[in-house]
ZAVEX-576265 format. One record per residue: residue number from 1; x, y, z of N, C-alpha, C, O, CB in turn. Coordinates in steps of 0.001 Angstrom, whole numbers. Glycine has a CB too. Example, Ala and Ser with C-alpha at 12.3 -4.5 7.8 and 13.67 -1.06 7.14 Angstrom:
<atoms>
ATOM   k    n.c1    n.c2    n.c3   ca.c1   ca.c2   ca.c3    c.c1    c.c2    c.c3    o.c1    o.c2    o.c3   cb.c1   cb.c2   cb.c3
ATOM   1   13190   -5690    7800   12300   -4500    7800   13200   -3300    7800   14236   -3319    8465   11308   -4473    9046
ATOM   2   12850   -2250    7080   13670   -1060    7140   12900      30    7870   13409    1138    8039   14084    -598    5725
</atoms>
This chain:
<atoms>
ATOM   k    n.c1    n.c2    n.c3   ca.c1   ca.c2   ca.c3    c.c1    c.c2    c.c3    o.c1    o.c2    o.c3   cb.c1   cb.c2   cb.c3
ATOM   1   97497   87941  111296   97846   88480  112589   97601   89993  112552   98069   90719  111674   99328   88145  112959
ATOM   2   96726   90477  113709   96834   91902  113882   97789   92843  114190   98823   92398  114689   96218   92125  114547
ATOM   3   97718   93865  114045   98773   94826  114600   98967   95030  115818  100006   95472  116308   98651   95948  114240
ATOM   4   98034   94737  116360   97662   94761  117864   98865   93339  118056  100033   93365  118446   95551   94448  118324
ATOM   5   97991   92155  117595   98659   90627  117974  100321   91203  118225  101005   91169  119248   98492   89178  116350
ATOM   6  100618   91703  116926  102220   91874  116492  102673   92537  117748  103619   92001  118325  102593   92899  114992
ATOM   7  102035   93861  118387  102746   94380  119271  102931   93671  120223  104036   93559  120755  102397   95356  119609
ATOM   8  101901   93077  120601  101831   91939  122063  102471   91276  122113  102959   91018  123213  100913   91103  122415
ATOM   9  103014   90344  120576  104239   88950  120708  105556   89983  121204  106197   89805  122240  104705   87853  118708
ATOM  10  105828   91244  120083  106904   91816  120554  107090   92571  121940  108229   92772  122360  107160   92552  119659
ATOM  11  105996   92980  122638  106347   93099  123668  106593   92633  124638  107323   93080  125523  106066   93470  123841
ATOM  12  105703   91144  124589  106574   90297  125498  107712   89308  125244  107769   88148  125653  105804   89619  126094
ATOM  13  108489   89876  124596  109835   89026  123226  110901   89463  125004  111698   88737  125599  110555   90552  120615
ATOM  14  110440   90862  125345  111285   91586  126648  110896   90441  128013  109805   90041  128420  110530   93583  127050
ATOM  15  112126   90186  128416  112058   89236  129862  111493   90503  130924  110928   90425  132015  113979   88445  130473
ATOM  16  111797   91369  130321  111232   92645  131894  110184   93166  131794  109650   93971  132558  112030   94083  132233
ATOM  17  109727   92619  130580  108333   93371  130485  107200   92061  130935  106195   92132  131643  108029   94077  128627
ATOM  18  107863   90764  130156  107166   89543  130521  107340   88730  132063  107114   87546  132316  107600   88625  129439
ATOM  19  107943   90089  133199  107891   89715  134649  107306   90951  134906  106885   91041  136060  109278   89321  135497
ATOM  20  107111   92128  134067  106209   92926  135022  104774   92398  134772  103961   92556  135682  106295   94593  134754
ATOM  21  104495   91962  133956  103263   91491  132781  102869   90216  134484  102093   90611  135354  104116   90419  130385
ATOM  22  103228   89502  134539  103120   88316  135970  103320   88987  137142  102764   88455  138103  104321   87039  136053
ATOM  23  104064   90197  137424  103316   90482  138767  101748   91248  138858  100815   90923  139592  104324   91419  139555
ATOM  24  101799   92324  137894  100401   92705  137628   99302   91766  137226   98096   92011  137224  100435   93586  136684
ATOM  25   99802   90842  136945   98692   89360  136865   98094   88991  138190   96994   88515  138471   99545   87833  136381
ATOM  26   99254   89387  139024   98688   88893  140652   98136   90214  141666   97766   90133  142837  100211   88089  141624
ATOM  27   98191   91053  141067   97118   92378  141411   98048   93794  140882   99252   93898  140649   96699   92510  143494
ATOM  28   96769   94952  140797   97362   96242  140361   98838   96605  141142   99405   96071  142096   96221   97422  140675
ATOM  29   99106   97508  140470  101040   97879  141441  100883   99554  140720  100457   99877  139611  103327   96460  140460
ATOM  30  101399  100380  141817  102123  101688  141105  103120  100992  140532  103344   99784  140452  102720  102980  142064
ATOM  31  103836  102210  140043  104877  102162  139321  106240  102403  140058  107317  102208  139494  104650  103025  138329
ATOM  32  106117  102878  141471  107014  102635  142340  107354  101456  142783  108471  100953  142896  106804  103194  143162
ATOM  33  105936  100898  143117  105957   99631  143993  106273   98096  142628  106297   96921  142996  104005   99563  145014
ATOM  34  106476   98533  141116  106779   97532  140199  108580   97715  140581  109346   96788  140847  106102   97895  138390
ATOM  35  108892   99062  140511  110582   99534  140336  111355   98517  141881  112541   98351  142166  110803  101952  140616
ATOM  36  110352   98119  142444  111116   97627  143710  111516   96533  143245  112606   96024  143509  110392   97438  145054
ATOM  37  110754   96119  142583  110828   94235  142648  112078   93868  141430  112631   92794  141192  108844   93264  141988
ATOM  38  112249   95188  140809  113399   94672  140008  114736   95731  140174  114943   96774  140794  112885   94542  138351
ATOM  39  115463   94914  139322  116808   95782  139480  116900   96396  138192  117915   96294  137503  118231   94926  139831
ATOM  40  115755   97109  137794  116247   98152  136625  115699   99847  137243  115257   99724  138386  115292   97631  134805
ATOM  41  115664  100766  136929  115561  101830  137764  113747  102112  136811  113153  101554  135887  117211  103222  137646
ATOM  42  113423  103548  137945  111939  103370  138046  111407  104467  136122  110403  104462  135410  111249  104371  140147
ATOM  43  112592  105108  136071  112008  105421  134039  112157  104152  133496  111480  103927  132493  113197  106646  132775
ATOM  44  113157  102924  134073  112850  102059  132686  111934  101004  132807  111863  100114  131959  114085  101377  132106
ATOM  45  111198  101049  133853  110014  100433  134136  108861  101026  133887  107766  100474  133997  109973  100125  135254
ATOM  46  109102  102492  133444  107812  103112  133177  107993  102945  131640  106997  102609  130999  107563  104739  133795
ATOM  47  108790  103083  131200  109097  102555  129727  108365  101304  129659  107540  101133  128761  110719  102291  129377
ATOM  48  108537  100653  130299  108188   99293  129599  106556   99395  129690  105962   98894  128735  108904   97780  130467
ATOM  49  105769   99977  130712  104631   99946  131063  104009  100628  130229  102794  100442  130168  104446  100241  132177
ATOM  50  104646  101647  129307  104613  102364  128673  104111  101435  127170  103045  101506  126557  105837  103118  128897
ATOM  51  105215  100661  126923  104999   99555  125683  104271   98380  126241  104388   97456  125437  106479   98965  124997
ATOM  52  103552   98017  127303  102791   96960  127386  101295   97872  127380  100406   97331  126722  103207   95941  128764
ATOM  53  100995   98960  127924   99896   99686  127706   99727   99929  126168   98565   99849  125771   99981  100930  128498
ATOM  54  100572  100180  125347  100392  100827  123889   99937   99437  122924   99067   99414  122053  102081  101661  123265
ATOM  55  101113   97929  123531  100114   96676  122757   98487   96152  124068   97950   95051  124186  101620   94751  122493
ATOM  56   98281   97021  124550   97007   96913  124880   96734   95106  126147   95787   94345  126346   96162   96941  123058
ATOM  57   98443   95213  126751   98543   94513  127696   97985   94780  129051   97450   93842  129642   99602   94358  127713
ATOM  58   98055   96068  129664   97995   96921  130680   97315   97936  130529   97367   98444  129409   99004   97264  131036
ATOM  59   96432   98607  131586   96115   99328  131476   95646  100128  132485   94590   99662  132913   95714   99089  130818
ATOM  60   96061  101387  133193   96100  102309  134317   95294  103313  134616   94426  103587  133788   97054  102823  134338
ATOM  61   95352  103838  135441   94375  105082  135888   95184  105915  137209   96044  105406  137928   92641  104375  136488
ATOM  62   94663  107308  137303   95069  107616  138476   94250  107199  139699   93128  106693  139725   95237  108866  138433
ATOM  63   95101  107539  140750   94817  107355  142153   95854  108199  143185   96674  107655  143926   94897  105775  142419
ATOM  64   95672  109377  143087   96011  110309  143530   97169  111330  142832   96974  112315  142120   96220  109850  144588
ATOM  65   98370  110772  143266   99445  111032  142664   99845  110028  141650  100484  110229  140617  100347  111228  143561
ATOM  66   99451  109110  142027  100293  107636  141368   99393  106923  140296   98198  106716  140505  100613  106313  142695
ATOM  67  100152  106492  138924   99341  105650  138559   99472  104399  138719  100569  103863  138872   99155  105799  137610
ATOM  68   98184  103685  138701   98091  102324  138948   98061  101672  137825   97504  102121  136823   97070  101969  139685
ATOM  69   98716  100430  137878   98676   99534  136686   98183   98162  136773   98817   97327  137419   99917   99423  136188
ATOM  70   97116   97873  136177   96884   96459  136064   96531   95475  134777   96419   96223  133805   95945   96339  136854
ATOM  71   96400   94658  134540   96628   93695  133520   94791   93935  132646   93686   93744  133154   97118   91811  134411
ATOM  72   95143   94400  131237   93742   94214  130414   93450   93125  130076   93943   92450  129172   93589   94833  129272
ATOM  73   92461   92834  130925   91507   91515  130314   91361   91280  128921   91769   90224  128440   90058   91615  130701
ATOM  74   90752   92266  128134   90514   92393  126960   91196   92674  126007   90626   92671  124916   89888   92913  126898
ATOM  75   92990   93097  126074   93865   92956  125393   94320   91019  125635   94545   90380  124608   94905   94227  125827
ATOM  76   94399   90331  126937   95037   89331  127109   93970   88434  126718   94121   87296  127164   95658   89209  128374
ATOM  77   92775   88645  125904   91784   87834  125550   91813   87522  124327   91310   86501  123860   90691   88253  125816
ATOM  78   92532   88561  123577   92256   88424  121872   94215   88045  121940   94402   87047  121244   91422   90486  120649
ATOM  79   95569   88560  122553   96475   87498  122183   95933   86196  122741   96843   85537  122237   97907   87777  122694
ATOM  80   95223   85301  123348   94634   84156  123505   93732   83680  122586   93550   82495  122304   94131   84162  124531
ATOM  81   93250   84503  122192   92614   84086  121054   93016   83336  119692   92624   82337  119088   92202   85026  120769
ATOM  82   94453   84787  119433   95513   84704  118301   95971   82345  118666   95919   81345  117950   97443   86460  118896
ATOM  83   96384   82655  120296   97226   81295  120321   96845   80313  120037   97227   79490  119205   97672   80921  121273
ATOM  84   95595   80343  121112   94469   79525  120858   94212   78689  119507   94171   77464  119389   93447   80362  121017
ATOM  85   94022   79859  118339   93906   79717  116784   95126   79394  116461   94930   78231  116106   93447   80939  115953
ATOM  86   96289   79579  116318   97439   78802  116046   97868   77609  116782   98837   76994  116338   98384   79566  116100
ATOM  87   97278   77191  117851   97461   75455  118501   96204   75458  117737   96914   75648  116750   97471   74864  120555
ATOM  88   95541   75441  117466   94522   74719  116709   94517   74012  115567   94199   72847  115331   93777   75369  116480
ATOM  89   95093   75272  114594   96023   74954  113161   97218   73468  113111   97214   72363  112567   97138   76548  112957
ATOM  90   98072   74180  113947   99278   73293  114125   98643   71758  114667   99075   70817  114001  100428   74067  115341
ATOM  91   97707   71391  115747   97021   70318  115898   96124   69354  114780   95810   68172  114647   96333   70754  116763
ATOM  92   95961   70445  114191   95218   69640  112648   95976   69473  111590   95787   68665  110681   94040   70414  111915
ATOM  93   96961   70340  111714   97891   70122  110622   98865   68658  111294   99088   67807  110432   98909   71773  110307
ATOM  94   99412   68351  112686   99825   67581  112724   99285   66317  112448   99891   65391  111910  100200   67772  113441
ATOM  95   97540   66311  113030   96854   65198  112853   96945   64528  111496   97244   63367  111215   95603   65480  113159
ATOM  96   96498   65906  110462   96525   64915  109150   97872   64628  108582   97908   63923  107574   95702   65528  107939
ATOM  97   99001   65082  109095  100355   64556  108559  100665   62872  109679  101565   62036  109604  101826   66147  108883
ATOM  98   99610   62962  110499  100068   61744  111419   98843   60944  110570   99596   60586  109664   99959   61914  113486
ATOM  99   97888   60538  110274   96929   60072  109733   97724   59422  108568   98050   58248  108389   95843   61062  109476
ATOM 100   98011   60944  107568   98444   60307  106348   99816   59052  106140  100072   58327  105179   98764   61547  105574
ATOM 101  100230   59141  106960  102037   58527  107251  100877   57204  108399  101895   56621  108772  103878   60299  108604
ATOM 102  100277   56787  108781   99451   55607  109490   98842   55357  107492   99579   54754  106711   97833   56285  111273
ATOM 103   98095   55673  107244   97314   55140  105862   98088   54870  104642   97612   54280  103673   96289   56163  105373
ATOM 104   99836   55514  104739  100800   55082  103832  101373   53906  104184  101487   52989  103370  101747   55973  103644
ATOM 105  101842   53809  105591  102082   52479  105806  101517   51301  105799  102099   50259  105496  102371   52431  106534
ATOM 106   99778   51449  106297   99063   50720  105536   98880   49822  104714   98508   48650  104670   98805   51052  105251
ATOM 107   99366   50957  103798   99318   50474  102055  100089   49447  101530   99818   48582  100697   99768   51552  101103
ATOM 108  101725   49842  102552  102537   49411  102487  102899   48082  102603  103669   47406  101921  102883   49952  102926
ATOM 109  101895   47675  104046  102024   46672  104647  100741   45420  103561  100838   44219  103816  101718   47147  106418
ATOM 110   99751   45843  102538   99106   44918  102160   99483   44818  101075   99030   43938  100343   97974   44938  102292
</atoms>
């Protein structure tokens, strides 16, 4: 697992970071217009935007006064990647523990 991976599981470990993470999924937001939708105040939402930009969840620009925030493709491609590769593992690892326990009983049965 990368360092990158590591920050990403832990940053979305946060329920407030893993609902700002789903509205910016459904288009860019200032950072005013994120502070509305919840009931935490507008520094601790920049905090968090703060730690989803740094594991390379988000990522902003200006637009006038305000920055805009929207969701990195290319950070949310490689934790998919990470998952992806661990259901993969765990699927083969279950297969051959389900295989082997079918070919023991088998044995059993002749």
């Amino acid at each position: 697992m990368t360092t990158t991976t590591q920050r990403q599981l832990w940053a979305l470990g946060n329920p407030s970071r893993r609902a700002i993470l789903e509205k910016l999924a459904r288009r860019p937001l200032a950072v005013g217009e994120l502070a509305e939708c919840f009931p935490i105040s507008r520094p601790a939402v920049s905090q968090h935007l703060r730690i989803l930009t740094e594991a390379r969840l988000v990522l902003h620009h200006r637009q006038g006064t305000q920055n805009i925030y929207r969701v990195n493709p290319d950070g949310i491609a490689a934790l998919r990647d990470y998952l992806d590769a661990m259901w993969t593992r765990s699927l083969r690892d279950f297969k051959a523990v389900a295989e082997s326990s079918y070919n023991r009983a088998r044995k059993e049965k002749s």
